[in-house]
C-alpha positions in Angstrom: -6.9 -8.5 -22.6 -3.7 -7.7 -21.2 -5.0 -4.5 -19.2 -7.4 -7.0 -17.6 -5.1 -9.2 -16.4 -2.6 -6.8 -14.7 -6.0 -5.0 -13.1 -6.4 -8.5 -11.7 -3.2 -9.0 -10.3 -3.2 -5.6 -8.5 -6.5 -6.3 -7.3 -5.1 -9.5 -5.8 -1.2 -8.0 -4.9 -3.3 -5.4 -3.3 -5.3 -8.0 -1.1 -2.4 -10.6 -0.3 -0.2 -7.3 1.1 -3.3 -6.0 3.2 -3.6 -9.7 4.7 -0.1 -10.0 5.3 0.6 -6.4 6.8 -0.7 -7.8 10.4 1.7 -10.7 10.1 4.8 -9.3 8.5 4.3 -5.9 11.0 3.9 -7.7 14.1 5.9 -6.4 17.2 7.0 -3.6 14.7 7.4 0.1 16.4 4.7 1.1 14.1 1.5 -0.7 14.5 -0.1 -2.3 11.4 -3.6 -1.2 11.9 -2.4 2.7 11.2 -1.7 1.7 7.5 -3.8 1.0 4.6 -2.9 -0.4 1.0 -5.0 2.3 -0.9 -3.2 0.9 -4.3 -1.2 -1.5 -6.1 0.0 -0.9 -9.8 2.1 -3.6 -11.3 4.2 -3.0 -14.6 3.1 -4.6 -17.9 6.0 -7.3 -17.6 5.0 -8.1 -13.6 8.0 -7.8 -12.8 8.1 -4.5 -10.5 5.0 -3.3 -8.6 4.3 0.1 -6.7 2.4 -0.2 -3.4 0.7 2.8 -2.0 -0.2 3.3 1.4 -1.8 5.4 3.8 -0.7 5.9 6.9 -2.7 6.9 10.3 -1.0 9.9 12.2 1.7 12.6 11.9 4.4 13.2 9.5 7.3 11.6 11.4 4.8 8.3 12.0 3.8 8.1 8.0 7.9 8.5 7.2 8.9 5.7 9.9 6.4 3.0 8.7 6.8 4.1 5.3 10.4 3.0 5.7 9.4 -0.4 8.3 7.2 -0.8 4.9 10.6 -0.5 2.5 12.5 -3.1 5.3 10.3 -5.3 4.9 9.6 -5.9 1.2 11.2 -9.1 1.2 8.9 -10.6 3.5 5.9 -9.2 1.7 7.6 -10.8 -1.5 8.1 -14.1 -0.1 4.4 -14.5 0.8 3.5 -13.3 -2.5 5.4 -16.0 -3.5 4.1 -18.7 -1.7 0.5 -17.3 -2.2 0.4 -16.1 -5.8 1.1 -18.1 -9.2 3.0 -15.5 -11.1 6.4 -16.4 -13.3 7.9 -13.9 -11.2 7.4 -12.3 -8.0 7.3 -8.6 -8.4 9.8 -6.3 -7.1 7.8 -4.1 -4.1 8.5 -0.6 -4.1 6.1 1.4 -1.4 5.0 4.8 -1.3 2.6 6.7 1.0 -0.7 8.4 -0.7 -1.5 11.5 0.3 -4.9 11.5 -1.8 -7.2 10.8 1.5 -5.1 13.6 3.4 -6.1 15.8 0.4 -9.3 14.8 -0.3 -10.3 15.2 4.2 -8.2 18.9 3.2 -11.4 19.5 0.7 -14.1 18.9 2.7 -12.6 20.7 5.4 -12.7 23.6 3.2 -16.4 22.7 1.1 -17.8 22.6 5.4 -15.9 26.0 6.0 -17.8 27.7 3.0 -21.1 26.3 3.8 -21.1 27.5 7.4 -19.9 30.7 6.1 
């Protein structure tokens, strides 16, 4: 029972952060519409949650939003806040996911050996 409830509130952390990225982001160096929440995963007390994002573009563009990501935790927090009945408002720690980049690196090679 208590699994499902923390799927639930990643499922909705995951959604509030995604809505809020546009706001929060806006007139930020690195444009909101290059990243993508892939994941959320709260700890079982709530009170810390891990964000994963992927971002659109280069190295050096992933590591700057990654860390316009990290400035602006607070916001995201606050709107949780206001959004989101929780006893607490969990702690926001991002970190990019390279799973897509991997996954693109895969079928890259899977289309290399079938034209082979």
């Amino acid at each position: 029972m208590a699994v499902d409830r923390i799927e639930r509130v990643d499922s909705l952390l995951k959604r509030v952060i995604a809505e809020a990225m546009f706001s929060v982001m806006q007139g930020d160096t690195v444009v909101p519409g290059l990243i993508t929440v892939t994941d959320v995963h709260c700890g079982k007390d709530l009170r810390d949650a891990t964000v994963k994002v992927s971002v659109f573009g280069d190295d050096a563009l992933k590591e700057t939003a990654l860390q316009h990501l990290k400035h602006n935790a607070r916001r995201f927090q606050q709107i949780i806040n206001r959004e989101v009945r929780l006893k607490f408002t969990p702690r926001l720690l991002f970190q990019l996911d390279r799973s897509l980049e991997k996954g693109d690196e895969v079928l890259a090679i899977l289309d290399k050996l079938g034209n082979g």
